[in-house]
MISE-637364 format. One record per residue (C-alpha): x, y, z; residue in one letter. Coordinates in steps of 0.02 Angstrom, whole numbers, plus 50000, padded with zeros to 5 digits. Layout:
N
XYZA;...
//
This chain:
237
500855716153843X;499725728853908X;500305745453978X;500235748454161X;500145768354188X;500435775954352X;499575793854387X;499985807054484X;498855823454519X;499795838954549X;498825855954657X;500065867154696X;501665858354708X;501055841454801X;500195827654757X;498385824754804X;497115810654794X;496045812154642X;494185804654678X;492625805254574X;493235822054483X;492745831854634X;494525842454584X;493875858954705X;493795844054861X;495655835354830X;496935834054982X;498565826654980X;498725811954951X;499095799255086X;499865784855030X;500385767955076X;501905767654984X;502645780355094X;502335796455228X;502585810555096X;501555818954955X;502955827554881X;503075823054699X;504765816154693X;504645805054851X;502965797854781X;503815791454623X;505255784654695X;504015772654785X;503075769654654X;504765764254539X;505135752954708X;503485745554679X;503665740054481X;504945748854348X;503705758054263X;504135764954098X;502575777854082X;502015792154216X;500355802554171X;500315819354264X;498875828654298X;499285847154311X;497665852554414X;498295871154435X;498275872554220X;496535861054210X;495795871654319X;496605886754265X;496685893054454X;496605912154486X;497795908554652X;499375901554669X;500595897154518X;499915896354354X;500445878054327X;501545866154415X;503155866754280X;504465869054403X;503905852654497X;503545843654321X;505385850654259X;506115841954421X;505365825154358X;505975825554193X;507675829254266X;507795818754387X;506935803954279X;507565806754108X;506825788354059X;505065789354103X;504035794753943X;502965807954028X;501065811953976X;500615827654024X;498695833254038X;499055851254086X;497275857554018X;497885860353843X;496575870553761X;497295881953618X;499025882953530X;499745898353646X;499575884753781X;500865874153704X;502395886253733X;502765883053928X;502985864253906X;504095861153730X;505495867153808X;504965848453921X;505505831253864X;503415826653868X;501985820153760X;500315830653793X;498585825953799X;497305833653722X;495615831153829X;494035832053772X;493235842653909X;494385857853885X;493715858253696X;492035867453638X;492265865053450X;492905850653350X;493925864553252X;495145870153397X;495445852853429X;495965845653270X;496885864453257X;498135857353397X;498205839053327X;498985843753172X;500335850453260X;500695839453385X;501105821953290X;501215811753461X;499895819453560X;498815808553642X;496725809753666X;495745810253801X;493975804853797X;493315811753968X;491745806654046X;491045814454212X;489605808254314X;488435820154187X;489155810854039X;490495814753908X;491435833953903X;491855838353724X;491305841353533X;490155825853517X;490905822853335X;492745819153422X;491715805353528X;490635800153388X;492155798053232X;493515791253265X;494335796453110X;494835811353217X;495765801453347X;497745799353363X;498535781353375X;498465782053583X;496585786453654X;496255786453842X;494255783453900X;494475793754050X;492905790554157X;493235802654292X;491785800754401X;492585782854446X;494105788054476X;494935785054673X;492815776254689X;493405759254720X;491845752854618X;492765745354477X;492715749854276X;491505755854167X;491755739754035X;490175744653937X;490945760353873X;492825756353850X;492005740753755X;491025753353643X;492575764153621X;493885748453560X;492285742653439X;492485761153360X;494225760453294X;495255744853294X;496925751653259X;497045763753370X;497835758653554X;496395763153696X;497125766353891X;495585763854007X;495645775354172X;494575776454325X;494025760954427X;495275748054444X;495405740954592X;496335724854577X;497365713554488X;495685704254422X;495165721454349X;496945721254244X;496555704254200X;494815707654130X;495565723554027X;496965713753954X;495575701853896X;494495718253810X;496045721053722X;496345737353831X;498465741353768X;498465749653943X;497825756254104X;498155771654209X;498215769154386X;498555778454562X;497335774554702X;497405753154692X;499315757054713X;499335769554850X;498135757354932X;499125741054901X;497455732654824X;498675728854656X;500525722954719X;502425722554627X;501945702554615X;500385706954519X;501185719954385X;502595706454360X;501305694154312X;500445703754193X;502025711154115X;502505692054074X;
//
């Protein structure tokens, strides 16, 4: 059964509508599923929508490590883990060396490491072998990939769960980039890959199931209502 990942993208304290990886142009989000952008009210409609067991959060205030406003979103992200104590929260939060780890163990969470916040293979594998459930990131803007080439190139130095994040088709509406997630699953056969950026529909599910994608993440095809409760039943069969 493959994973169906919802995604929310937190700038100070709301959430806003992720597109392309243009982070310095996001605005709150305006969704379908209901009037409000504050966190809480946007995942009580997405739960209304399917019982999710997964939410990815995208701390933009740590990725970006912003010189206004707070630091990082924890108070919001400490709300969600109170209020839903059974969602298994992944938290990108722009992890890039070990002092940034404090702030969020004190947070019911898995982290991701991401590829773009990491100049040298050695400060990446320095966090991985401390953080047994962490989970990768393999990001790809519209230049191409962010990170040491050898974490993209071996896959010897990948954890069991491995997202392809292809950021510049993210919130684009122009489907998924099958050519690389393709390449990626060839790599390592064990390990589970999550494709993000692009989906659209339920026939875009469909084809990752068939690639042998173990899951997708997904925000703007909900918001929209291009990808419907009837759909994530059917593929959760």
């Amino acid at each position: 059964m493959m994973q169906i990942i919802p995604v929310i993208d937190l700038l100070n304290g709301v959430v806003v509508h992720a597109k392309k990886g243009h982070r310095q142009h996001y605005q709150a989000i305006q969704s379908q599923l209901c009037a409000s952008s504050d966190p809480l009210d946007i995942i009580a409609a997405l739960l209304a929508v399917h019982p999710f067991q997964q939410l990815y959060i995208a701390d933009l205030n740590a990725i970006q490590k912003l010189a206004y406003g707070e630091a990082t979103n924890y108070a919001v992200i400490e709300k969600i883990s109170q209020q839903y104590p059974q969602l298994d929260l992944w938290l990108d939060a722009g992890i890039a060396h070990t002092s940034d780890l404090a702030k969020w163990q004190t947070l019911k969470l898995r982290l991701i490491l991401a590829s773009e916040n990491f100049q040298r293979l050695e400060d990446y594998l320095a966090l991985k072998s401390g953080q047994q459930d962490c989970i990768l990131s393999l990001d790809f803007f519209r230049e191409g990939y962010q990170g040491p080439l050898a974490l993209l190139e071996n896959s010897a130095y990948w954890p069991q769960q491995v997202i392809v994040m292809s950021l510049a088709d993210v919130g684009a509406n122009q489907g998924v980039n099958t050519l690389r997630l393709s390449q990626i699953i060839k790599q390592n056969n064990t390990a589970k890959i999550y494709a993000a950026g692009g989906i659209r529909h339920k026939d875009d599910l469909l084809l990752l199931k068939n690639m042998a994608a173990h899951g997708v993440l997904i925000a703007s095809a909900l918001h929209q209502q291009q990808i419907s409760s009837a759909d994530l039943a059917s593929l959760a069969q």
